[in-house]
MDTraj code that builds the backbone (N, CA, C; nanometers):
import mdtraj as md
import numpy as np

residues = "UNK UNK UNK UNK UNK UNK UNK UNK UNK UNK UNK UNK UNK UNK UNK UNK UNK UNK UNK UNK UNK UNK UNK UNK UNK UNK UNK UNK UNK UNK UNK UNK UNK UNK UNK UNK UNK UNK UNK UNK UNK UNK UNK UNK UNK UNK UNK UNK UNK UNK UNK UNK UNK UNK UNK UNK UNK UNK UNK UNK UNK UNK UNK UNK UNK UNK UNK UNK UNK UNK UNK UNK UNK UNK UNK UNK UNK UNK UNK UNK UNK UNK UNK UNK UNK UNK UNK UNK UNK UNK UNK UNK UNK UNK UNK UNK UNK UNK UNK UNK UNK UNK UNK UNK UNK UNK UNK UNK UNK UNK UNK UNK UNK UNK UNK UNK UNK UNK UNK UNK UNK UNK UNK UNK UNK UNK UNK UNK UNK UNK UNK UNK UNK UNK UNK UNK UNK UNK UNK UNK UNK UNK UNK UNK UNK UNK UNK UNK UNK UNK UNK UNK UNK UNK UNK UNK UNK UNK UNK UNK UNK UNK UNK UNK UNK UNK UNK UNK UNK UNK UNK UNK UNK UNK UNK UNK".split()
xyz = np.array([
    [0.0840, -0.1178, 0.0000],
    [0.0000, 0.0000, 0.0000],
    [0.0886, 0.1243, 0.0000],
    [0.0258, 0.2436, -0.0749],
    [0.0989, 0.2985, -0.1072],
    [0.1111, 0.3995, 0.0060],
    [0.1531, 0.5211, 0.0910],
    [0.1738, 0.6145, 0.2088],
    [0.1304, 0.7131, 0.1744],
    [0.1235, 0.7618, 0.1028],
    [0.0806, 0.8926, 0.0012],
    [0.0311, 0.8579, -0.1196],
    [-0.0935, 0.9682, -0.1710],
    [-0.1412, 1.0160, -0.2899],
    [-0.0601, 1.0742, -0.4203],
    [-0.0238, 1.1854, -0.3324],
    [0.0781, 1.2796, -0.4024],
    [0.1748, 1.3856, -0.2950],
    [0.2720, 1.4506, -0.3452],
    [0.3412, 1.5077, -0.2494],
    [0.2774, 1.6524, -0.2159],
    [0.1912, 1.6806, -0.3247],
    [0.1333, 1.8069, -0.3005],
    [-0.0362, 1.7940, -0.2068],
    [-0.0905, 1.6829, -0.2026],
    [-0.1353, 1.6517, -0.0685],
    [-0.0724, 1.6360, 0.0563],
    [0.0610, 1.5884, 0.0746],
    [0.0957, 1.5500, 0.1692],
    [0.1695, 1.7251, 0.2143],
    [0.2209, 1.8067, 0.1391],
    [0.2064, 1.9389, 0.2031],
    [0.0676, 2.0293, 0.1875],
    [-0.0038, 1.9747, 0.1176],
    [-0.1125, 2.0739, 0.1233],
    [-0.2206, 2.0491, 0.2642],
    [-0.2414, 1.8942, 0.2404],
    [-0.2944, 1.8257, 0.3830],
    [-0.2449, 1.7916, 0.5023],
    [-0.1627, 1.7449, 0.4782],
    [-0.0639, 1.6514, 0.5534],
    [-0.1459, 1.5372, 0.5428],
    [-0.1286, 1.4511, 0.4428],
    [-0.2262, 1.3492, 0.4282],
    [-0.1331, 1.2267, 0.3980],
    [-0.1135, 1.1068, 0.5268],
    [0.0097, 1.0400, 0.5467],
    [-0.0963, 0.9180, 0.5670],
    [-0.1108, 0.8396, 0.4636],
    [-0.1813, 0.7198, 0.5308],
    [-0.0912, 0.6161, 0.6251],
    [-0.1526, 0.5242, 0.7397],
    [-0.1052, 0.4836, 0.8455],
    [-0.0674, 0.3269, 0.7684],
    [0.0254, 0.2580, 0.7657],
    [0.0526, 0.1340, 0.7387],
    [-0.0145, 0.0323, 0.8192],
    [-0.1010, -0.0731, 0.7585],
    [-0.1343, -0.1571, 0.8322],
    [-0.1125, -0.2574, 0.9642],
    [0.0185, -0.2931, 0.9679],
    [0.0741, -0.3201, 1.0313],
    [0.1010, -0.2627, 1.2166],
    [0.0731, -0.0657, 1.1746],
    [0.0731, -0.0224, 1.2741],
    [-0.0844, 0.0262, 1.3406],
    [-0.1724, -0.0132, 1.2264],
    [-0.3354, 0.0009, 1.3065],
    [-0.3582, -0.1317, 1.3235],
    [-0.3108, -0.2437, 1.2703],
    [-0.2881, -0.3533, 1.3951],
    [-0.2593, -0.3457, 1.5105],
    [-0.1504, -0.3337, 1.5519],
    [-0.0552, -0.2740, 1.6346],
    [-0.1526, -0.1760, 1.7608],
    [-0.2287, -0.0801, 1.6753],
    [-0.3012, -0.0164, 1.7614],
    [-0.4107, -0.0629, 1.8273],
    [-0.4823, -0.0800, 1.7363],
    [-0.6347, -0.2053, 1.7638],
    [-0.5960, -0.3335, 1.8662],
    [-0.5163, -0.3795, 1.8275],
    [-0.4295, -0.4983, 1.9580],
    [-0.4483, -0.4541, 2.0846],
    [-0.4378, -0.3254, 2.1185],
    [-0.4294, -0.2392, 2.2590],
    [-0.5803, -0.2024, 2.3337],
    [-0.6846, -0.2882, 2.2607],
    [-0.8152, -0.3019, 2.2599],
    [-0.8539, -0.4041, 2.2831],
    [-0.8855, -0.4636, 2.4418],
    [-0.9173, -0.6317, 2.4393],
    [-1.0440, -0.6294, 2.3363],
    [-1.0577, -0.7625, 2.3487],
    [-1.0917, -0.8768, 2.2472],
    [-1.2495, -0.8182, 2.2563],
    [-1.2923, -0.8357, 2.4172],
    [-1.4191, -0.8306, 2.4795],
    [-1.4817, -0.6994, 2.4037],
    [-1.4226, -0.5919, 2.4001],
    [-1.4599, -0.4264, 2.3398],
    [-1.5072, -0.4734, 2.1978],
    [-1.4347, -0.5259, 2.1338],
    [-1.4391, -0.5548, 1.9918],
    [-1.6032, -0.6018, 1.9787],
    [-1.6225, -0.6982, 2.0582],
    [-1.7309, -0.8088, 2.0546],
    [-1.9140, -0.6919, 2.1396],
    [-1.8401, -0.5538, 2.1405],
    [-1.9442, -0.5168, 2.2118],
    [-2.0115, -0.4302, 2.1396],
    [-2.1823, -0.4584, 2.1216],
    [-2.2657, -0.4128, 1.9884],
    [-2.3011, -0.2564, 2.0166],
    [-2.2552, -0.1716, 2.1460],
    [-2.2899, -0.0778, 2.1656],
    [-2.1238, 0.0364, 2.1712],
    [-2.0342, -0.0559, 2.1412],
    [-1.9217, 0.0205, 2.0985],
    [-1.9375, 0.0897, 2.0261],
    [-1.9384, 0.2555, 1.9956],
    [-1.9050, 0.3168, 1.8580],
    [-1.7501, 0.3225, 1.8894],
    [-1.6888, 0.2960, 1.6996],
    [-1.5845, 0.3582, 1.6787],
    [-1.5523, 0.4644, 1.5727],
    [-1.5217, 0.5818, 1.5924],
    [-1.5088, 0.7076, 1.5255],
    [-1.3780, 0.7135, 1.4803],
    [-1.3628, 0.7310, 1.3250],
    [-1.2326, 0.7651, 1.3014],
    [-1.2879, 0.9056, 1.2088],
    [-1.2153, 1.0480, 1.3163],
    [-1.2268, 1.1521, 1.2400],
    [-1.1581, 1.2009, 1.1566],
    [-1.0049, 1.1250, 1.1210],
    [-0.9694, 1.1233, 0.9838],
    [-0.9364, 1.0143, 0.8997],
    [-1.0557, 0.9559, 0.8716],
    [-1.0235, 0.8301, 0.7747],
    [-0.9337, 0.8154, 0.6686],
    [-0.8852, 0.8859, 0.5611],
    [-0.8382, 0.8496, 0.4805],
    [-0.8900, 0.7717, 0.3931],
    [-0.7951, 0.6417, 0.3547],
    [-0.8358, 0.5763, 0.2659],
    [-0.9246, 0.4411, 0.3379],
    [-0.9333, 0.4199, 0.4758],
    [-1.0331, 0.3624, 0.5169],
    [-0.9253, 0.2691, 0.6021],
    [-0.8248, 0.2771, 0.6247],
    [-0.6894, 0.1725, 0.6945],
    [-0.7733, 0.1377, 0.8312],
    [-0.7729, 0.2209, 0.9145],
    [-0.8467, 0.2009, 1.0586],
    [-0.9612, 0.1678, 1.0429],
    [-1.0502, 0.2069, 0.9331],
    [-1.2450, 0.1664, 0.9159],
    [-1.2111, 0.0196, 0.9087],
    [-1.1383, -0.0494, 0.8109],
    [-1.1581, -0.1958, 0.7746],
    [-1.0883, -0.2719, 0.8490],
    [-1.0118, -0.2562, 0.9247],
    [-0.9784, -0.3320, 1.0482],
    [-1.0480, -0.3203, 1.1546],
    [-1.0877, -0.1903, 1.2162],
    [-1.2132, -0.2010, 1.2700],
    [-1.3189, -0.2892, 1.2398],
    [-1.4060, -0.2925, 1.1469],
    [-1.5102, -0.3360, 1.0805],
    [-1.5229, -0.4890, 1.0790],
    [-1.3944, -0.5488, 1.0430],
    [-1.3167, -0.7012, 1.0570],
    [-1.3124, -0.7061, 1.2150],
    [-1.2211, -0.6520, 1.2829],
    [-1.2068, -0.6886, 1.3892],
    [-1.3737, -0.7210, 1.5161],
    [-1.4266, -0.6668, 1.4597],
    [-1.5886, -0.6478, 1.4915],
    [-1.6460, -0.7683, 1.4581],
    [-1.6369, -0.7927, 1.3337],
    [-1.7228, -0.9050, 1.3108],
    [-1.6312, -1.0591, 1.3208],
    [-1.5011, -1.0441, 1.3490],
    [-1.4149, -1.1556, 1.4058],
    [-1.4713, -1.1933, 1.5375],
    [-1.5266, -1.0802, 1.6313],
    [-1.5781, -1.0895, 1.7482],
    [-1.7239, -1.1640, 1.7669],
    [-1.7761, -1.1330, 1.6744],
    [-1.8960, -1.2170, 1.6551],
    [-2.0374, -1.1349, 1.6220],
    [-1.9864, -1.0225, 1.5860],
    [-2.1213, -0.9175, 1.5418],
    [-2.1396, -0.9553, 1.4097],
    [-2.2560, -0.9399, 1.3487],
    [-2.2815, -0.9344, 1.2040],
    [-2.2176, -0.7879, 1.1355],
    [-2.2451, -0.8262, 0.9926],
    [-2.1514, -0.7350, 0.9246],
    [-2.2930, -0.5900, 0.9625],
    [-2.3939, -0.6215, 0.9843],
    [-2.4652, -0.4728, 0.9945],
    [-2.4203, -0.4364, 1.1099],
    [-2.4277, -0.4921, 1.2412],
    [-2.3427, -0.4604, 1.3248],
    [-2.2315, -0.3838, 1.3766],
    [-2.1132, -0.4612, 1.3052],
    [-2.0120, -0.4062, 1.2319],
    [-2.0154, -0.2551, 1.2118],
    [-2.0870, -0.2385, 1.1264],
    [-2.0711, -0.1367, 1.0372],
    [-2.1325, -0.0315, 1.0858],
    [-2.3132, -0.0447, 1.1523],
    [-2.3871, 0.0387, 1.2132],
    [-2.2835, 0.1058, 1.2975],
    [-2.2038, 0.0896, 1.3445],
    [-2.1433, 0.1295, 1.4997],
    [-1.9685, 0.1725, 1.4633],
    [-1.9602, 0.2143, 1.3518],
    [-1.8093, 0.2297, 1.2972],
    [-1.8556, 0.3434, 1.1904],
    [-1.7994, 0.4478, 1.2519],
    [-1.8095, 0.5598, 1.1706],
    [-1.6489, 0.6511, 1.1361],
    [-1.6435, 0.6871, 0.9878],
    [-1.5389, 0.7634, 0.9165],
    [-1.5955, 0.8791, 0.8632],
    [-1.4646, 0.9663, 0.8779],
    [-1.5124, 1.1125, 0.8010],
    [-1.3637, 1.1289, 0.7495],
    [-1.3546, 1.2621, 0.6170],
    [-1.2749, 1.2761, 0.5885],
    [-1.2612, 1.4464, 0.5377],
    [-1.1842, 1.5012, 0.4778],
    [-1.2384, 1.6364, 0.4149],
    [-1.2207, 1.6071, 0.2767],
    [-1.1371, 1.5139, 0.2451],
    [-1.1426, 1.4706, 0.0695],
    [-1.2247, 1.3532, 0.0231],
    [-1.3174, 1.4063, -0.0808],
    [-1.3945, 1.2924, -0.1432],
    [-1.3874, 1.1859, -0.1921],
    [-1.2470, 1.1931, -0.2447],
    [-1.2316, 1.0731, -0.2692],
    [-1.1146, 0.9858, -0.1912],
    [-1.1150, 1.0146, -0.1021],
    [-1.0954, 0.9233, 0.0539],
    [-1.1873, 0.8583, 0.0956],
    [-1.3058, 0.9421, 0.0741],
    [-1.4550, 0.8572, 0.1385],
    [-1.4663, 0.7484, 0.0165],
    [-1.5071, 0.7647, -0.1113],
    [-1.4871, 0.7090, -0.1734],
    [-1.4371, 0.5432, -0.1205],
    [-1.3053, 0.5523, -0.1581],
    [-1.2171, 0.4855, -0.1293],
    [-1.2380, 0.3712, 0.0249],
    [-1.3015, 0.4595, 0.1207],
    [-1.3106, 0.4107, 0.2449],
    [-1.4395, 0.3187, 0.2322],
    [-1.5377, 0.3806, 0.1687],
    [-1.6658, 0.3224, 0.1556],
    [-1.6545, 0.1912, 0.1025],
    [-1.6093, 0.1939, -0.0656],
    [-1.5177, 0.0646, -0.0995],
    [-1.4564, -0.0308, 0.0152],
    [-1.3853, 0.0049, 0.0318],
    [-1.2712, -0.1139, 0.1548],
    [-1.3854, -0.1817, 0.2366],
    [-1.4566, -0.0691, 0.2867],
    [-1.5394, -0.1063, 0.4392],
    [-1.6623, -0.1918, 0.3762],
    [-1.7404, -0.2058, 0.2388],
    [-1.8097, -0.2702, 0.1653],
    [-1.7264, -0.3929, 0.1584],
    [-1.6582, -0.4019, 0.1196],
    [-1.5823, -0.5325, 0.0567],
    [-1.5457, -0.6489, 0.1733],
    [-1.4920, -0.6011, 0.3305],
    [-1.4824, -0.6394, 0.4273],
    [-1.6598, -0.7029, 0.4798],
    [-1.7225, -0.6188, 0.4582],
    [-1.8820, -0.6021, 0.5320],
    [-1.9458, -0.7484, 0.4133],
    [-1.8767, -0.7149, 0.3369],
    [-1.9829, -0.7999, 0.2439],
    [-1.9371, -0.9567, 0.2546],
    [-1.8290, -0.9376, 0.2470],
    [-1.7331, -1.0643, 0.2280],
    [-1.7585, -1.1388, 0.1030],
    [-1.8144, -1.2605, 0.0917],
    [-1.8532, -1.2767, -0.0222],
    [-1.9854, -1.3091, -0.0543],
    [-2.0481, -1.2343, 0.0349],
    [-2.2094, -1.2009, -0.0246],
    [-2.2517, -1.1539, -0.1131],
    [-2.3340, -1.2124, -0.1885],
    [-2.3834, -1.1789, -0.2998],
    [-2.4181, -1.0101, -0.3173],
    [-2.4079, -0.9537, -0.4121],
    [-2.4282, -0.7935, -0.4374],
    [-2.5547, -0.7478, -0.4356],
    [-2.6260, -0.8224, -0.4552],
    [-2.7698, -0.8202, -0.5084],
    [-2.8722, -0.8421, -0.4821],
    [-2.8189, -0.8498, -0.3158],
    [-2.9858, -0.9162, -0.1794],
    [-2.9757, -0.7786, -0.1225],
    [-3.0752, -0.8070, -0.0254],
    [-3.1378, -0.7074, 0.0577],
    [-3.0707, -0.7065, 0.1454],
    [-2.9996, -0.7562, 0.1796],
    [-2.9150, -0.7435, 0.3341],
    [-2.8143, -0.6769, 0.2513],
    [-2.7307, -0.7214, 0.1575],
    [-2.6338, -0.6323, 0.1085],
    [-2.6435, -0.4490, 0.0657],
    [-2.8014, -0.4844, 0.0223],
    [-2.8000, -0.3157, 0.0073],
    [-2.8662, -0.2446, 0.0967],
    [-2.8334, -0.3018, 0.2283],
    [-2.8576, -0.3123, 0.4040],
    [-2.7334, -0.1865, 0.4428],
    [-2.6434, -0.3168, 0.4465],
    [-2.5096, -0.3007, 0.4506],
    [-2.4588, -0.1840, 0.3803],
    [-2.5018, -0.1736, 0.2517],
    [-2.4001, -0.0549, 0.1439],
    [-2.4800, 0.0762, 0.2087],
    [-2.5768, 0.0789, 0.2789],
    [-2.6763, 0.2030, 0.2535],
    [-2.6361, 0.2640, 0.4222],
    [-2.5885, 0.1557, 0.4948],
    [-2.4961, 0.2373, 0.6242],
    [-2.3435, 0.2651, 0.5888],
    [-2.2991, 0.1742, 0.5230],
    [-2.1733, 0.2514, 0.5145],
    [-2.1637, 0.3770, 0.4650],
    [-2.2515, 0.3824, 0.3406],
    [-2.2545, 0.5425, 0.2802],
    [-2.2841, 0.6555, 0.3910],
    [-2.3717, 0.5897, 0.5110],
    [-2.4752, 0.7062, 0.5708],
    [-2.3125, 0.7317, 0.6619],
    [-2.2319, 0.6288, 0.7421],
    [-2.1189, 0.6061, 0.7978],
    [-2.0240, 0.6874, 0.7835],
    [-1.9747, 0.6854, 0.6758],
    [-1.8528, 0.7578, 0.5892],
    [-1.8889, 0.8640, 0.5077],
    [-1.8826, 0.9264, 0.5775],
    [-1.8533, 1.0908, 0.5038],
    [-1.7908, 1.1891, 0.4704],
    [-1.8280, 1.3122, 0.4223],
    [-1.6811, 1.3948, 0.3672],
    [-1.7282, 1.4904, 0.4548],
    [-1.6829, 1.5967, 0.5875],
    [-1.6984, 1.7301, 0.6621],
    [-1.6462, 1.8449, 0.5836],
    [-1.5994, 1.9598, 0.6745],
    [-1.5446, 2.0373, 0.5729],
    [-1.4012, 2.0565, 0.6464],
    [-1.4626, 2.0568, 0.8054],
    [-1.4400, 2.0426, 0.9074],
    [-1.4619, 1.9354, 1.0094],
    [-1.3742, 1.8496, 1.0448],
    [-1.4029, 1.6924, 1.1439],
    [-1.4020, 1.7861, 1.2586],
    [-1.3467, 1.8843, 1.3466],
    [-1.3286, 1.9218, 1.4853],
    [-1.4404, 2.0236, 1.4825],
    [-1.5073, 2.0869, 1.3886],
    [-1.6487, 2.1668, 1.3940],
    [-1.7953, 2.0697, 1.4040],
    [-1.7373, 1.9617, 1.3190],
    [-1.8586, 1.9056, 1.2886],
    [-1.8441, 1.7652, 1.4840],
    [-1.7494, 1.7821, 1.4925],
    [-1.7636, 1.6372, 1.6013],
    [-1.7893, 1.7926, 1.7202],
    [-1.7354, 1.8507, 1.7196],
    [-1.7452, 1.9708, 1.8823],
    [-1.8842, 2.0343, 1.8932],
    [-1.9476, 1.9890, 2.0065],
    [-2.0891, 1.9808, 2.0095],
    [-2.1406, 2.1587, 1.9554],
    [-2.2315, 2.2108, 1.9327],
    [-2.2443, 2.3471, 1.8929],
    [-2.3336, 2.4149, 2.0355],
    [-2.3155, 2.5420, 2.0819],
    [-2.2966, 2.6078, 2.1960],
    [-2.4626, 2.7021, 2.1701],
    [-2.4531, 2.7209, 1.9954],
    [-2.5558, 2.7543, 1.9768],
    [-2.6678, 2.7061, 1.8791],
    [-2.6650, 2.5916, 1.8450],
    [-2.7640, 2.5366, 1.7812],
    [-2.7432, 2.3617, 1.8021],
    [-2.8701, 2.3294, 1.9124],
    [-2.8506, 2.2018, 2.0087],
    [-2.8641, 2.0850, 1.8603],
    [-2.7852, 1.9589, 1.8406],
    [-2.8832, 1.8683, 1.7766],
    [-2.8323, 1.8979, 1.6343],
    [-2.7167, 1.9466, 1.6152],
    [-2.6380, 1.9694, 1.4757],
    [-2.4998, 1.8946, 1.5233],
    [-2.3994, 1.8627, 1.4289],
    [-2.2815, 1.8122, 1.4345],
    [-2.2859, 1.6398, 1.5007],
    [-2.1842, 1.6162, 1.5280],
    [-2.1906, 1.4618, 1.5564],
    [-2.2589, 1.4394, 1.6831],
    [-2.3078, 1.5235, 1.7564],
    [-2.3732, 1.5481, 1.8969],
    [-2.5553, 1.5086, 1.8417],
    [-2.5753, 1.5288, 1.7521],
    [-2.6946, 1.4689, 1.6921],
    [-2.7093, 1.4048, 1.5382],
    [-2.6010, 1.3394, 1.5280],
    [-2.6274, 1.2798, 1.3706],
    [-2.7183, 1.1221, 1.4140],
    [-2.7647, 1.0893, 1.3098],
    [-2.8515, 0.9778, 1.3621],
    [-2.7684, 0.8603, 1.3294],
    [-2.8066, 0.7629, 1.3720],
    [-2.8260, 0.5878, 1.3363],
    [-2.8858, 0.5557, 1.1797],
    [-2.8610, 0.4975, 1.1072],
    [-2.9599, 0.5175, 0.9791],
    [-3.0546, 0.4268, 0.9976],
    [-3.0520, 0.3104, 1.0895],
    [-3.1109, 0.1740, 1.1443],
    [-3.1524, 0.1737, 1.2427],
    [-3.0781, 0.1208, 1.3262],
    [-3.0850, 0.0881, 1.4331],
    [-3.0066, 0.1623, 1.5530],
    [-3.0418, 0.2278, 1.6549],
    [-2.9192, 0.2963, 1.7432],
    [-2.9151, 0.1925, 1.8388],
    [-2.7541, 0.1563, 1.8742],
    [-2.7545, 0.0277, 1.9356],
    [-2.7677, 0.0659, 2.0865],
    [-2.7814, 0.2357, 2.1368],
    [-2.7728, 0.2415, 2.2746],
    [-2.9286, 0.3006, 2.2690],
    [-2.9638, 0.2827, 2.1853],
    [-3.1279, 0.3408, 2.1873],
    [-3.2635, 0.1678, 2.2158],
    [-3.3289, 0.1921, 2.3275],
    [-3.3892, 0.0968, 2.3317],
    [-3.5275, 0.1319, 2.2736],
    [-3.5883, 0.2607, 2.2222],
    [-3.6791, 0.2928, 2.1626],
    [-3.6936, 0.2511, 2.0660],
    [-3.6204, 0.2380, 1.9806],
    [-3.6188, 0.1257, 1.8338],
    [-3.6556, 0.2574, 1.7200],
    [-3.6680, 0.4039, 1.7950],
    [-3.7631, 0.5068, 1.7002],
    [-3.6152, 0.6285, 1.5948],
    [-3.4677, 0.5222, 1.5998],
    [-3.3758, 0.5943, 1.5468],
    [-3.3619, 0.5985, 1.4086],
    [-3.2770, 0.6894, 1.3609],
    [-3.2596, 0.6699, 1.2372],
    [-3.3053, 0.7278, 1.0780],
    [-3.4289, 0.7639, 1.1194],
    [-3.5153, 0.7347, 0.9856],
    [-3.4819, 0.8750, 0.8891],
    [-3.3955, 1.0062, 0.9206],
    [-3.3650, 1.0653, 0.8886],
    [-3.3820, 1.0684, 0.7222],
    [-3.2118, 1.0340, 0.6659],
    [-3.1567, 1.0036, 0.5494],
    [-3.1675, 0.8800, 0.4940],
    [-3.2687, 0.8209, 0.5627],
    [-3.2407, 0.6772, 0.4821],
    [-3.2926, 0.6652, 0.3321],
    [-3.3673, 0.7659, 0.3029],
    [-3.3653, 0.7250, 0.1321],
    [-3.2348, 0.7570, 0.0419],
    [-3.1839, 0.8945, 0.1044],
    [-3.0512, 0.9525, 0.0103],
    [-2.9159, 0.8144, 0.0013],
    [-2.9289, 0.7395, 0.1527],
    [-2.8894, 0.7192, 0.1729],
    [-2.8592, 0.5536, 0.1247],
    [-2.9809, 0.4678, 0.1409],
    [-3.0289, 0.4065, 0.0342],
    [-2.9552, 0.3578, -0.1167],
    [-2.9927, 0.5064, -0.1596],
    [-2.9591, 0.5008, -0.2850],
    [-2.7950, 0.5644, -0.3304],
    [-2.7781, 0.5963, -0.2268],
    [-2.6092, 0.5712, -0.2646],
    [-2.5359, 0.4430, -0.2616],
    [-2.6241, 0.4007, -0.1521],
    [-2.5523, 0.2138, -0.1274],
    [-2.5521, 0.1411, -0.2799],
    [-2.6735, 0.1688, -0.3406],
    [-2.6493, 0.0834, -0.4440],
    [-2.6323, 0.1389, -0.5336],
    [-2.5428, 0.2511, -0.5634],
    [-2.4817, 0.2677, -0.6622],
    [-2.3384, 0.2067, -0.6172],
    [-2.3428, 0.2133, -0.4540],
    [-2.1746, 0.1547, -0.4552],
    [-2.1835, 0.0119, -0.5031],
    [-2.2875, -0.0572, -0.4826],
    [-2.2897, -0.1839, -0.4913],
    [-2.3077, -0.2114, -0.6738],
    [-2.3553, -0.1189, -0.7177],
    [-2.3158, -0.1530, -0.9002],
    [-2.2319, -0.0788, -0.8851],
    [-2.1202, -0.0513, -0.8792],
    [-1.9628, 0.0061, -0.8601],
    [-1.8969, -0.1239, -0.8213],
    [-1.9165, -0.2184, -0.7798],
    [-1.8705, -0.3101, -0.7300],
    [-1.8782, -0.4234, -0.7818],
    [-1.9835, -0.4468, -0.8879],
    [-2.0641, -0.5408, -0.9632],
    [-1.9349, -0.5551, -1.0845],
    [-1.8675, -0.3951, -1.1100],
    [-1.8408, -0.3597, -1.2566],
    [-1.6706, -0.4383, -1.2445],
])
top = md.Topology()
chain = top.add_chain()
for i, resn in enumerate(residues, 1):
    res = top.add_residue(resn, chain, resSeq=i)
    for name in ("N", "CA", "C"):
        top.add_atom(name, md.element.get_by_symbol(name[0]), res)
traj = md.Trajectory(xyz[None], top)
């Protein structure tokens, strides 16, 4: 894998992707038990190309969660689009394994990762709760499904059509 895009990202961003080896390394420092727990969120507020999402996402469902699971509860952001891109891919391909493209659980699956992985403009505006408008930024983004610390069952229902229908365009992106 490659460390960089280009060199004029890496001074324009500082955009240094992390080698696998060392978000192993990190994730390791996380018993087993955390992994396996359906009310864990994990937030990565600068995803990249998705290195930490898909070991996350794996390491989750190694534990014994399903891939919606998984995925419901593992969230990426980035400020470049086609990082998300990229992340959405990885974290599909892991989630899916080798499930068919073309069921309902799969375009389950594609329609949280999209809602999951996003592009900010700002990750430290959008995650830092707002002082003057309650119920904006990551302090109120929804569940697209299911909220796993919500026992009301009444989460979610926001974006789920936009959202929906991005899944399966990733999923004929994936077909091709």
């Amino acid at each position: 894998m490659k460390l960089t895009r280009s060199s004029e990202r890496v001074s324009e961003i500082g955009e240094v992707f992390t080698p696998s080896h060392i978000v192993d390394e990190m994730h390791s420092l996380l018993c087993k038990k955390k992994w396996a727990d359906k009310t864990m969120i994990y937030l990565e507020p600068t995803c990249g190309n998705g290195q930490f999402l898909v070991a996350a996402v794996q390491k989750k469902m190694d534990a014994g969660l399903s891939p919606e699971q998984a995925v419901n509860t593992t969230f990426g952001m980035d400020i470049m689009k086609d990082n998300i891109e990229e992340s959405r891919r990885r974290v599909l391909e892991v989630a899916l394994g080798g499930m068919h493209w073309h069921n309902g659980r799969a375009e389950r699956i594609a329609a949280i990762v999209c809602h999951n992985i996003f592009v900010v403009k700002d990750t430290l505006e959008f995650i830092r709760p707002s002082y003057f408008d309650e119920g904006t930024g990551w302090d109120g983004y929804p569940f697209l499904y299911d909220d796993p610390t919500d026992e009301s069952g009444v989460s979610g229902k926001v974006e789920r059509k936009k959202d929906e229908a991005a899944g399966k365009e990733l999923l004929k992106a994936r077909k091709k």
